[in-house]
C-alpha positions as CSV (number, residue, x, y, z in Angstrom):
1,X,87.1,48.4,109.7
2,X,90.2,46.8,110.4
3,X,91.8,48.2,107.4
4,X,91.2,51.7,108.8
5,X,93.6,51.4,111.6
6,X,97.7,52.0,111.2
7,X,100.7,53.0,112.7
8,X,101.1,56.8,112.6
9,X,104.6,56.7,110.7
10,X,102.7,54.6,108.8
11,X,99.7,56.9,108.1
12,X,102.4,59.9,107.7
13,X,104.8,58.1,104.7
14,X,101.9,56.9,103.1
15,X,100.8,60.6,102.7
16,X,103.9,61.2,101.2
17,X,105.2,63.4,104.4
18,X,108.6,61.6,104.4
19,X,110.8,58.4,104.8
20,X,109.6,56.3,107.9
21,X,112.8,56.6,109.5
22,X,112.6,60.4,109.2
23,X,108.9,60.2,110.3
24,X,110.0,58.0,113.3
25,X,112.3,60.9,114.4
26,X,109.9,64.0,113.8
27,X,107.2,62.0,115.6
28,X,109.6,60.9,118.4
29,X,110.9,64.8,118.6
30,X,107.1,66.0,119.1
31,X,106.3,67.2,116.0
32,X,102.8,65.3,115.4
33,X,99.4,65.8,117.4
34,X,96.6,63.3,116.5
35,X,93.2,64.6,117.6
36,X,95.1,67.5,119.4
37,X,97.3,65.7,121.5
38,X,101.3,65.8,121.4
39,X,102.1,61.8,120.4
40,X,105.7,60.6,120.2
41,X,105.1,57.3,119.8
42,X,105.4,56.1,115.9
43,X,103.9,52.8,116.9
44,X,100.2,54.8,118.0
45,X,97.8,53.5,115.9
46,X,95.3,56.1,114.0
47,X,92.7,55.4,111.3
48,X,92.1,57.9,108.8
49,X,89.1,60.0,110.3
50,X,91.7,61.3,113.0
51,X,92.7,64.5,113.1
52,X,96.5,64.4,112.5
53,X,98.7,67.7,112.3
54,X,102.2,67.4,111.2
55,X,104.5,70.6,111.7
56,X,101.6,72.5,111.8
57,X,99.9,70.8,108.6
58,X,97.0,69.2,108.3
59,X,97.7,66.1,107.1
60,X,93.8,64.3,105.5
61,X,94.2,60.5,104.6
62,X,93.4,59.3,100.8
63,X,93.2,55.5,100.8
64,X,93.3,56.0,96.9
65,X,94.5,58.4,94.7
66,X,93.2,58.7,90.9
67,X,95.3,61.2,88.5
68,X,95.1,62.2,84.5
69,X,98.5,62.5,83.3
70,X,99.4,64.6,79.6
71,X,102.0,61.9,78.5
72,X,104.6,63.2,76.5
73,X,107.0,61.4,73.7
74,X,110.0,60.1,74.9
75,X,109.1,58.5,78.1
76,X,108.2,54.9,79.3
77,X,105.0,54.2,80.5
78,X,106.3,52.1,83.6
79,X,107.0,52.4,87.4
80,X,110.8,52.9,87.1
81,X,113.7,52.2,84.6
82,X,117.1,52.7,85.4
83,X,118.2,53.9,82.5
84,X,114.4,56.1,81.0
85,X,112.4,58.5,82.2
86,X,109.2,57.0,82.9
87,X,105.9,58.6,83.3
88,X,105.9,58.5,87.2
89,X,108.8,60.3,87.3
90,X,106.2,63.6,86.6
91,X,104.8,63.0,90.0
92,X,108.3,63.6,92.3
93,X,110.4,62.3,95.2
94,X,107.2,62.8,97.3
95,X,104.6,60.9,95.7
96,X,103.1,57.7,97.0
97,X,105.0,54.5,96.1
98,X,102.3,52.6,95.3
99,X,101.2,54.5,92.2
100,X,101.2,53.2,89.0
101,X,99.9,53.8,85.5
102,X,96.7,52.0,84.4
103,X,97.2,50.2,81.1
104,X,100.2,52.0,79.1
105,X,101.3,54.1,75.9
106,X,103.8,53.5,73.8
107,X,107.2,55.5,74.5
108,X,106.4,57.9,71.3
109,X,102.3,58.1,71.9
110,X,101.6,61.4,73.9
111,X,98.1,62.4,75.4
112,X,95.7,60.8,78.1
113,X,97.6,58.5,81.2
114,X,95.4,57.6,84.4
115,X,97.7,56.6,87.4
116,X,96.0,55.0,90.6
117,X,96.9,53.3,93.5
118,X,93.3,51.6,93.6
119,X,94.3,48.2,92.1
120,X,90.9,47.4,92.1
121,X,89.8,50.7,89.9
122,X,93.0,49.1,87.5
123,X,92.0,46.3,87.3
124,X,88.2,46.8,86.5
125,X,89.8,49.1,84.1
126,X,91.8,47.0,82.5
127,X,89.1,44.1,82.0
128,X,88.0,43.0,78.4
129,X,84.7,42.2,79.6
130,X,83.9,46.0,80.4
131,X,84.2,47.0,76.7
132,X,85.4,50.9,77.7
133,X,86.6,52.9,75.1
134,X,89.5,54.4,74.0
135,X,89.6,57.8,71.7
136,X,92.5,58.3,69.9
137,X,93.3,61.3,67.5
138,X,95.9,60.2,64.8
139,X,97.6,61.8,61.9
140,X,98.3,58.9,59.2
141,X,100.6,59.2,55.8
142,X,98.5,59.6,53.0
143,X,95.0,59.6,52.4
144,X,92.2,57.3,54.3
145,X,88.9,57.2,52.8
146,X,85.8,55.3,53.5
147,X,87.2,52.0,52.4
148,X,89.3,52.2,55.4
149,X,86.7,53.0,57.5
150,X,84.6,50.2,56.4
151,X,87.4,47.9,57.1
152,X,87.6,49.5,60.5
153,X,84.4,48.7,61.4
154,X,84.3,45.0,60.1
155,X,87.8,44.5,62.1
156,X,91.7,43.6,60.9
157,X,93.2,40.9,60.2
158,X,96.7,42.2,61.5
159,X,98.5,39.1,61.5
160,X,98.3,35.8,62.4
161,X,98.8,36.1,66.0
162,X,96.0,39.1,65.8
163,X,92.8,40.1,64.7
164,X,91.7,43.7,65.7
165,X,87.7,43.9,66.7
166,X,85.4,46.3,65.2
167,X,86.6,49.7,65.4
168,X,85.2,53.4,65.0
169,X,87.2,55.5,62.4
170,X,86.0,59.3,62.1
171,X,87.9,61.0,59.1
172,X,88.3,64.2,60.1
173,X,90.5,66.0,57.4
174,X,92.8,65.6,54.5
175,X,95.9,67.4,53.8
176,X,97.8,67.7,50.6
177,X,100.8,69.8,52.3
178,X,102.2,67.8,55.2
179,X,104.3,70.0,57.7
180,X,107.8,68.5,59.4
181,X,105.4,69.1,62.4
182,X,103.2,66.7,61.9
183,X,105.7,63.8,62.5
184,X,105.8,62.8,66.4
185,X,109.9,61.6,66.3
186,X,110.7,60.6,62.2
187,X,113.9,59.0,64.1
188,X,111.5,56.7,65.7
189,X,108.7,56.3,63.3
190,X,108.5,53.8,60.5
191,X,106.8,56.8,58.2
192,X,109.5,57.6,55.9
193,X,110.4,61.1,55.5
194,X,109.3,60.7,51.8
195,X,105.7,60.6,53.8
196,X,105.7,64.5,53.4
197,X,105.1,64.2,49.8
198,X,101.9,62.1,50.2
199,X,99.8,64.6,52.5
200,X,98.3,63.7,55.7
201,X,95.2,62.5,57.0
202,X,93.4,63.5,60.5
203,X,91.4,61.1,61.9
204,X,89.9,59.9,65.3
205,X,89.6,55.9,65.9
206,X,87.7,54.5,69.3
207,X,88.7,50.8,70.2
208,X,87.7,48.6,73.2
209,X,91.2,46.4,73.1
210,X,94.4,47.7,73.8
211,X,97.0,45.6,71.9
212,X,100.1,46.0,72.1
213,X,101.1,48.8,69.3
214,X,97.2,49.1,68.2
215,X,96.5,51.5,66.4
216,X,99.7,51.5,63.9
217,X,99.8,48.0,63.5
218,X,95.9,48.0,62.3
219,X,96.7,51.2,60.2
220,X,100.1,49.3,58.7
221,X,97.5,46.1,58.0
222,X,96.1,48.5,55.6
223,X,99.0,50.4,54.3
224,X,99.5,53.2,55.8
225,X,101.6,54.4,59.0
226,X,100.9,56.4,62.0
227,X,103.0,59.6,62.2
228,X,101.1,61.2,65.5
229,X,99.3,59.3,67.9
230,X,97.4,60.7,71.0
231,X,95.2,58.8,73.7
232,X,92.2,61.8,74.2
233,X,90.1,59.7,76.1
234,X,89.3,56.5,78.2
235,X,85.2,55.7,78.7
236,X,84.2,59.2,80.0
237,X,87.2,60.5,80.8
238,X,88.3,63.2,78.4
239,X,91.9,64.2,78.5
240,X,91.5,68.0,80.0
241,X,92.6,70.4,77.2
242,X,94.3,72.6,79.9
243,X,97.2,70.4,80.7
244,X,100.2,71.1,79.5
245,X,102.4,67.6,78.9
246,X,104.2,66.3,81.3
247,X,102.0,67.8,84.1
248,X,98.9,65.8,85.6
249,X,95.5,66.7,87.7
250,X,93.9,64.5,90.5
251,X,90.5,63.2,88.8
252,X,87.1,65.0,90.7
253,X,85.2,62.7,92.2
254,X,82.9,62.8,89.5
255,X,85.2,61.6,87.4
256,X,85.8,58.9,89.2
257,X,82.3,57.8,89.9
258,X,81.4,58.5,86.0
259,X,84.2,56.3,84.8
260,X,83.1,52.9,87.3
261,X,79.5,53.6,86.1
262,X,80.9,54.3,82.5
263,X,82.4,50.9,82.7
264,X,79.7,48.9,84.8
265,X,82.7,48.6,87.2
């Protein structure tokens, strides 16, 4: 496979193990063996079965890379920003520069991120036609009942511009006693703080789109505003309860191959 085959500095900074003008210098200076032979040329070309060893590490090849991401608030779902922290600034100096994030959140919605380099993975991802879903827990001003639900499941009329298809809303829990903790950012929410009077709802809502501002402009359709929103899964990918946010996990293999067959990719 032509593809297979690259330079070695080339094979070494897309593993993250430097600049290629440092990696032209360390390989020049003897510090890499490819299938345990010394080579000082940057220019050899490898493939990524070879054995490569870079001061003394191992160094395997990953054509793609697939990661779950615990998005905080606050930062931008984008590849950079000179002025906000975005959410591949969680991965470091090192990582590969052709990462990004697959779909986005908005800059106050926390919870479940997947970043790739697999364009094609992104894509099929990304594709109306594959219908995968998208979990969301959400806490909402006030009380929704089953009218609401109904109306989820029929689909909104947002506006003229947009009409929201047929949704799943699961009313998990009402509560008359809303704490200031329940608010993601009131600076940046449209809930007014008088929203602490009128309780709070819990509720889960799966959708197949992903509009631009969703799930709080179908909610504000309706009457009601988003206080907390999360992202807790995409198809069959769950977001895994043992990340903190802000840190991030390669997906398994399985995850991978569940989330193609998930999605008829």
């Amino acid at each position: 496979d032509e593809e297979d085959i690259m330079r070695l500095d080339k094979f070494l900074s897309d593993m993250n193990m430097g600049t290629r003008t440092e990696l032209k210098r360390d390989i020049r200076e003897g510090a890499v063996q490819v299938n345990g032979e010394k080579i000082t040329d940057p220019g050899f070309m490898v493939n990524e079965n070879d054995e490569i060893i870079f001061a003394f590490l191992s160094v395997p090849y990953f054509r793609y890379e697939y990661y779950m991401l615990n998005k905080p608030a606050g930062v931008i779902t984008a590849t950079e920003d000179r002025y906000q922290k975005t959410v591949l600034d969680f991965f470091g100096e090192r990582r590969r520069k052709d990462l990004s994030p697959v779909g986005r959140l908005d800059k106050d919605t926390v919870g479940l991120l997947l970043v790739t380099n697999d364009g094609g993975f992104h894509h099929r991802l990304l594709s109306p036609k594959k219908h995968i879903d998208k979990e969301y827990y959400a806490r909402i001003d006030g009380r929704v009942d089953e009218a609401d639900r109904e109306k989820f499941e029929k689909g909104i009329y947002v506006d003229e511009i947009f009409t929201a298809l047929p949704a799943k809303l699961m009313i998990d829990g009402y509560r008359e006693n809303a704490l200031e903790s329940d608010f993601m950012d009131l600076a940046n929410s449209r809930a007014p703080k008088s929203a602490l009077e009128n309780g709070v709802s819990e509720i889960r809502v799966v959708v197949q789109e992903g509009k631009f501002h969703q799930i709080k402009r179908m909610f504000h359709a309706l009457g009601k505003e988003v206080i907390y929103l999360k992202r807790i899964r995409i198809g069959s990918i769950v977001l895994d309860p043992t990340l903190e946010e802000g840190t991030y996990r390669r997906l398994t293999a399985g995850e991978v191959a569940a989330l193609e067959k998930n999605g008829h990719m």
